[in-house]
N, C-alpha and C positions, 0 to 999 in steps of 0.2 A: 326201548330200553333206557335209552339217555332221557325222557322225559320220566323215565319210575324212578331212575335214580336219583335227578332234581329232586322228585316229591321227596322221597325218603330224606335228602340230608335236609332240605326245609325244615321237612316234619322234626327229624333232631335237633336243629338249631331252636325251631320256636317251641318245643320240651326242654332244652336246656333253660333258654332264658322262663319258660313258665315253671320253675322248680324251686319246692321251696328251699330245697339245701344252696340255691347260688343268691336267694334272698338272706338265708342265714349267714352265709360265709361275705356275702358284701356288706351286709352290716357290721358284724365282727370285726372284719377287715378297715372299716369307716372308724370305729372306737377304739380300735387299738392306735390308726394313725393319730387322730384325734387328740390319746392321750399321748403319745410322743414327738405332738406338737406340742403338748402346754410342757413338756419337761424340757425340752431343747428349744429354746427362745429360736424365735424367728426372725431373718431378716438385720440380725446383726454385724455390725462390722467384724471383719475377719480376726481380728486382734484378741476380741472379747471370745472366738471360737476357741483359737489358737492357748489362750491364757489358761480355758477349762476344760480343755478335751487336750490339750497337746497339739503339735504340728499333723501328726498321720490319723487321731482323731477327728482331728478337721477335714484331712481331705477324705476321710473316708464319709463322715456327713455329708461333704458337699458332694462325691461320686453318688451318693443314694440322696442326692436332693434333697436331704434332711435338713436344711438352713434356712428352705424356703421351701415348703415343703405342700401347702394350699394351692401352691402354682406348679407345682410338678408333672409330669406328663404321666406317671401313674398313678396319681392324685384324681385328678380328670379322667383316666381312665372307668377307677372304681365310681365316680360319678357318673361313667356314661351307664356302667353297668348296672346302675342301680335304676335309673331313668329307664333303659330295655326292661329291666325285671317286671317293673312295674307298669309299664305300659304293655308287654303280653300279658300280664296275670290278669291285667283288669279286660282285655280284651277274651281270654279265652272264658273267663267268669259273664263276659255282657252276654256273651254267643248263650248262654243258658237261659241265664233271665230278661233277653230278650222277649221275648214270645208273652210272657209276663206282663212287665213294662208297659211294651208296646200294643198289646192284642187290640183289636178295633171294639172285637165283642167280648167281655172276660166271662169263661167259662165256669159254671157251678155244679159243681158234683153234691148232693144230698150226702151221697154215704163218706165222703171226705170229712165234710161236718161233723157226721154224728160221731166220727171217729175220733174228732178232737178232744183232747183234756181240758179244753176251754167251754165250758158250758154252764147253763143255770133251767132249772124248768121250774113254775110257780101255775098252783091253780087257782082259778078263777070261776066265782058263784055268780057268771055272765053268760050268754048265748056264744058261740064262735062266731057268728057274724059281727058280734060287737068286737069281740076280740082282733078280727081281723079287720074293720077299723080303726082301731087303735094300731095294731102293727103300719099301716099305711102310712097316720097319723104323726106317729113317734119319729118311724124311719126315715120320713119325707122330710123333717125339717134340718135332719143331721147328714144325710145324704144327697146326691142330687139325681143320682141313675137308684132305682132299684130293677129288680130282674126277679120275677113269677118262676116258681119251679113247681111242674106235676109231683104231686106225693100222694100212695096209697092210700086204704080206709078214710078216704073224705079230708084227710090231712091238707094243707097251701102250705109251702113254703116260698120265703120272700127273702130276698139274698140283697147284699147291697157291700159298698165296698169305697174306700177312701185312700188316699196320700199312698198312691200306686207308684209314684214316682217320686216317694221318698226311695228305695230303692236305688238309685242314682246316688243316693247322699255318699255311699264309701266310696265310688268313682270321682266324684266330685273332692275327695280326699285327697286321691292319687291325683289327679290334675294338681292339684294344688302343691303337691310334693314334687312333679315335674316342674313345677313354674318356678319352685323354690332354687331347687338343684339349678336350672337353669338362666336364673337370674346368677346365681352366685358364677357362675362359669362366665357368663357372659361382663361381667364387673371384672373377674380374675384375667381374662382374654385380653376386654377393651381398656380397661380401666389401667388408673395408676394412684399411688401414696407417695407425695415426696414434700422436702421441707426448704424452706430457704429462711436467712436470716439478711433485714432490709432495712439500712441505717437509717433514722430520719433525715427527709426531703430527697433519699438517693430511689431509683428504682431500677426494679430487673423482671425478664421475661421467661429466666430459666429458674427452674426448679432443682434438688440433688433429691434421686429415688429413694425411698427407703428401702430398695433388696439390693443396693449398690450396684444396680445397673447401670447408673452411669448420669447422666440429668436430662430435661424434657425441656422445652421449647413451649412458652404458653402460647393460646392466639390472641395473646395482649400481654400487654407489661403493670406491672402492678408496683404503684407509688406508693409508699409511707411520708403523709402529708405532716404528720406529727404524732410523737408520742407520751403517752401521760398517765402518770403513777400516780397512788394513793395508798396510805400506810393505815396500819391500825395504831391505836395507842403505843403498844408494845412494840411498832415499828418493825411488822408481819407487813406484805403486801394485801392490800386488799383489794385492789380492781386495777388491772392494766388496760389500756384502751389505745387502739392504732384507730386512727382516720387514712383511712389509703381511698386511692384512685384508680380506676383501669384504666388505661392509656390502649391506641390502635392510632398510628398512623401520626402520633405527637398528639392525639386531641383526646379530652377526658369523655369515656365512654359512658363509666359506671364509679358512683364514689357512695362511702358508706364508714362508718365507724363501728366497730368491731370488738367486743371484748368476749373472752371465755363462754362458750356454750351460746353464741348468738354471731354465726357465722354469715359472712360472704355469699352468694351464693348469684352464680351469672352463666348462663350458657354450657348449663351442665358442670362448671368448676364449682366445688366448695375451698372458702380459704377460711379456714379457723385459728385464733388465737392462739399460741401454744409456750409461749416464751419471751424472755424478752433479756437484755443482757445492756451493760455501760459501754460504747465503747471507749478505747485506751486512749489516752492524750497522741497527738499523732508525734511520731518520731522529726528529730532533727533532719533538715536537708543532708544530702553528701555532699562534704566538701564546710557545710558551715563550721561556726567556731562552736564552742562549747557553749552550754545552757550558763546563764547567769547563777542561775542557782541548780541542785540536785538534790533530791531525796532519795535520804538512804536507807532502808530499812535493815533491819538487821531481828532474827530470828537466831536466839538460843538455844540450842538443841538438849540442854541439861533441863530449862524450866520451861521448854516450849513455848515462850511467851514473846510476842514481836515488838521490837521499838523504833519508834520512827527518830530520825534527825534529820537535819539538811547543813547544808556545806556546800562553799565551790573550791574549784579546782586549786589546789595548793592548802586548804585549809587541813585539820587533825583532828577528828573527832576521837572524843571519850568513849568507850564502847560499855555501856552499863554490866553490869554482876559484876563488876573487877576483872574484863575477858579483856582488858588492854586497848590496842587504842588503832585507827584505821587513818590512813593518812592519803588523800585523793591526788595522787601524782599527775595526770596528763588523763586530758582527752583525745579519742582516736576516732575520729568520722569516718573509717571503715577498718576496725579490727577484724583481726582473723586469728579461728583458736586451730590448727593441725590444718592447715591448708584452707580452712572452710571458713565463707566470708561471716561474720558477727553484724556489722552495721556499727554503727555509733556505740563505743565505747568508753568505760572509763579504765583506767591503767591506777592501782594501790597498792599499799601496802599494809600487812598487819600484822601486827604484831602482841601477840599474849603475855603476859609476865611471866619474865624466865625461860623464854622462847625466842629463837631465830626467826626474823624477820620473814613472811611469806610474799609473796609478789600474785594479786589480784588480775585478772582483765574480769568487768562487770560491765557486759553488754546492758544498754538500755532496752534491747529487745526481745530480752529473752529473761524472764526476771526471775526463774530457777535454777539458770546457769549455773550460780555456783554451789548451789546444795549437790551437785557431782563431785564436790571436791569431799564430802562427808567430815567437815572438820568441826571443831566447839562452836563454829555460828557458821550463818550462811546469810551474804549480804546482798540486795539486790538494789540497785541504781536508778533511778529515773527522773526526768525531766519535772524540777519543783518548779516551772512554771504556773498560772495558775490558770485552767481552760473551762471552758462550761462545760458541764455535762453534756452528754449526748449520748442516748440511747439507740438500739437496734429492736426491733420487733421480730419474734421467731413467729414464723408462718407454717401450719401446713394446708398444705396445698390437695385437694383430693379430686377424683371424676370417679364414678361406679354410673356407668351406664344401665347394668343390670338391675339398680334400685327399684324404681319404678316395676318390675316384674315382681321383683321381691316383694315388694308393698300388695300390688295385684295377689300375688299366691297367701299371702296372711288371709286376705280377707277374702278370697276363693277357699280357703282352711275352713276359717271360723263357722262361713255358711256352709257348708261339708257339714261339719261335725254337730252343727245343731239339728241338720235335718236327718243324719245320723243318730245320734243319740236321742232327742228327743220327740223322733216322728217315726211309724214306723208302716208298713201297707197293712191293712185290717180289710178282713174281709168276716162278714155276718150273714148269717143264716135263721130265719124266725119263722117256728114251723106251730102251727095252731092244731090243737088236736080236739075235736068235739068229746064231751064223755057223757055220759049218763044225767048227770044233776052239772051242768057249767059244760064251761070247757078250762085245756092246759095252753098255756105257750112253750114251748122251749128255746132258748137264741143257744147259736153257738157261736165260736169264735178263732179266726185261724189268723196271727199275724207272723211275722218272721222276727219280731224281738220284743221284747219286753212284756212276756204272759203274765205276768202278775197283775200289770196295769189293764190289760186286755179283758182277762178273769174279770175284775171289779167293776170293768166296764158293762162287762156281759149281766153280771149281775144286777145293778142300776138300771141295764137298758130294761131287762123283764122285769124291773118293779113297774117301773114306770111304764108300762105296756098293759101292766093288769089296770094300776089305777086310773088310765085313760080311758082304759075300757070300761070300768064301773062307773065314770063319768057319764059316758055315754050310755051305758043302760040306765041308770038314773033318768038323764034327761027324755 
C-alpha cells in the first residue's frame, strides 16, 4: 500500500510540473515581475525609496523584496519552477519520440504513405525496370540507407529517410533555456556589482555593493597609478583614462589602462571605467592658523548667479547687486554649530542695506552650510590657496561566475533553433507502377514540419526520377 501510494503522488507531482497551466502561470508570473522590476528601480539607496514611495512604502517594498527584487528568494523560486517545467515536459515528450529517434531499424508502413497529403505521381513512356533504376539512382545519391518494401500487382516500393535527429532540435531548445535560467542564478548566487572611487597614486581592496549590503574584500588591491582627461572643443569630456595596478602581497600582479567600454578583466573580476570626479583642496590641520588667503563665493538667490572674491581674515568685501557687504571676523580651527563639531571655520558678518547686522559661522568643510540659513545669498568659504588638481577614478568592480554558462546556453540556442526551424525528419516512399504502354512512379512524403517545402521536394524528386529514367532508356 505504501509503495502505490509513493507511485500515485510521483505520478501527481510529475503531472503537475508536465502541465501546461503551471508553464502558463510561471511565465505570466516571470513578466509581470519583470515589469515591476523596470517601474521600481533596483538596488537603490534607501533615501531615493523613502523620497518616492514614502517611509511605509518603503518598508512595504523592501518586506516583498521589491528593491532588490532578481535576488529574491521567490524570484529564484519561479526560476526553479520554470527550469522543473521544462525539464519534465521535455522528458515526458522524449519517452514518445524515442522509439523514433532512436530505432536501430526505422520502420515503413506502405499504407501510412499513401495516406499522406504529401505526394506527386508522374508517367513515364520507359519500361519499370528503367524506372526502377533511376529511383535507385536519384535516391542513392541524396540518402545513405534506403529500405525495399513488398507492394502488390508487381509494384517496388523504396523508402528512405534523413535528419532523424533533427527531432532533438526543440530539446536542444530547452537545454539551452536551462543553461540560461541557470547561468543567471548562478552569477545572482556567486556573484557581485559594487563600485569604489580611488584617488590618484592611492589604493584599496574593498569594494561598496550596489544592493547596499555592505562592501566586499578583493583577493588583491587595485592602484590608480594616474589619471587623465581630455575635452572637446566645447569643453565636453571626451576620454577619461585610469592606469591602475593589481597589487597581492605589496607586489604589482596585473597592470593595465582602462577607459569606457574596454575593461579590466583578471581572475574572474571585471573593473570598468564609470566615473571620475576632482578631488577638494585638502582642509586646514586642527589647531593651525588661518589660510593666508580665502575664497569666498557668494550665490544670489534673486539672479541665481555665483560670484567669486577672496579676502583674508579682518578684510570687508563688497557683495555685488547692492546686497551689501560681508566682513571676515575670525577664524576657528574647530567650530561647532548646536553641539556638532564643523572643523575649520570662518566666523562674519553681513550685513544688507537697511538691515541689522547678521553673524555668519562658514565652515570650510561643508560649502552648503549656509544656504540652511535661506536668506538674499548664501556664502561659502574656502581655502584660496593654490593646489594642483587631483582627480579620483570611479570604478565598477563586477564577477558573474554564471557568464560563461550563459554564453554556453546562446550558442546551445542558436544551434537549437536552426536545426529546429530549418531541418526537419523526412521520410520518402517511391513506388513504381508497371502499366500497359510505360510505367508510373509515385513518391510520397511524410515529415513532422514544414509540408510545403516537403510537397515541392516530392514533386522535383519524381521529375527528376522520370528524366533519369529516360536517360537510361535512351542509352
Amino acid at each position: 500500500m505504501a509503495g502505490g501510494a509513493s507511485l500515485v503522488i510521483v505520478k501527481r507531482l510529475f503531472d503537475f510540473f508536465a502541465s501546461v497551466r503551471l508553464t502558463v502561470g510561471v511565465l505570466l508570473s516571470l513578466a509581470v515581475t519583470s515589469i515591476i522590476g523596470t517601474v521600481i528601480p533596483q538596488n537603490e539607496a534607501p533615501a531615493n525609496y523613502v523620497r518616492a514611495f514614502g517611509l511605509q512604502g518603503y518598508r512595504l517594498l523592501e518586506a516583498l523584496d521589491l528593491v532588490d527584487m532578481y535576488h529574491a528568494w521567490w524570484f529564484q523560486l519561479l526560476l526553479l519552477l520554470l527550469v522543473l517545467n521544462i525539464v519534465v515536459c521535455s522528458v515526458e515528450r522524449l519517452r514518445a519520440t524515442w522509439p523514433i529517434i532512436f530505432a536501430r531499424k526505422p520502420r515503413y508502413r506502405l499504407e501510412r504513405f499513401e495516406k499522406s497529403a504529401i505526394q506527386a505521381e508522374l508517367s513515364a513512356d520507359v519500361p519499370p525496370e528503367a524506372l526502377r533504376q533511376a529511383v535507385q539512382s536519384v535516391l542513392g545519391r541524396r540518402f545513405k540507407r534506403l529500405a525495399t518494401l513488398p507492394a502488390a500487382d508487381g509494384r517496388e516500393a523504396v523508402c528512405a529517410e534523413r535528419w532523424r535527429l533533427s527531432r532533438l532540435g526543440v530539446y536542444v531548445v530547452h537545454l539551452s533555456v536551462v543553461l540560461l535560467v541557470a547561468g543567471a542564478m548562478i552569477g545572482g548566487l556567486f556573484g557581485f556589482e559594487g563600485y569604489v572611487n580611488i584617488p590618484e597614486g592611492d589604493a584599496t581592496d574593498t569594494v561598496v555593493l550596489r544592493d547596499g549590503s555592505g562592501t566586499r574584500r578583493l583577493p588583491f588591491a587595485i592602484r590608480c597609478n594616474d589619471f587623465s582627461l581630455s575635452f572637446y572643443p566645447n569643453g565636453a569630456p571626451k576620454e577619461y583614462r585610469s592606469s591602475l595596478s593589481l597589487l597581492r602581497g605589496g607586489r604589482v600582479i596585473h597592470e593595465k589602462e582602462i577607459i569606457v567600454n574596454d575593461p579590466l578583466r583578471f581572475e574572474g573580476i571585471n573593473i570598468f571605467q564609470s566615473s571620475y570626479g576632482k578631488l577638494p583642496p585638502p582642509l586646514p590641520a586642527e589647531g593651525a592658523g588661518p589660510p593666508e588667503r580665502l575664497a569666498v563665493h557668494v550665490l544670489s538667490n534673486h539672479s541665481g548667479r555665483t560670484y567669486h572674491q577672496e579676502g583674508a581674515i579682518g578684510d570687508q568685501l563688497d557683495l555685488p547687486e547692492g546686497l551689501g557687504t560681508l566682513r571676515l571676523d575670525a577664524y576657528r580651527p574647530a567650530a561647532e554649530f548646536m553641539g556638532q563639531p564643523l572643523g575649520p571655520a570662518v566666523e562674519a558678518t553681513l550685513v544688507h542695506p537697511g538691515q541689522e547686522p547678521i553673524k555668519l559661522t562658514l565652515p570650510l568643510r561643508f560649502a552648503a552650510f549656509d544656504k540652511m540659513r535661506r536668506g538674499r545669498v548664501a556664502i561659502a568659504v574656502a581655502s584660496a590657496v593654490p593646489m594642483p588638481e587631483r582627480y579620483y577614478t570611479g570604478l565598477q568592480v563586477t564577477r558573474d561566475p554564471g557568464v560563461r554558462v550563459v554564453y554556453v546556453a546562446f550558442a546551445v540556442m542558436i544551434i537549437g533553433c536552426l536545426v529546429t526551424f530549418f531541418m526537419s525528419h523526412q521520410q520518402l516512399c517511391v513506388v513504381v507502377r508497371p502499366r500497359r504502354r510505360g510505367s508510373a512512379v509515385a513518391v510520397y512524403g511524410v515529415t513532422n514540419r514544414n509540408k510545403m517545402a516537403m510537397h515541392r521536394q516530392v514533386e522535383l524528386l519524381a521529375r527528376r526520377i522520370v528524366a533519369a529514367a529516360g536517360q537510361t532508356a535512351r542509352a
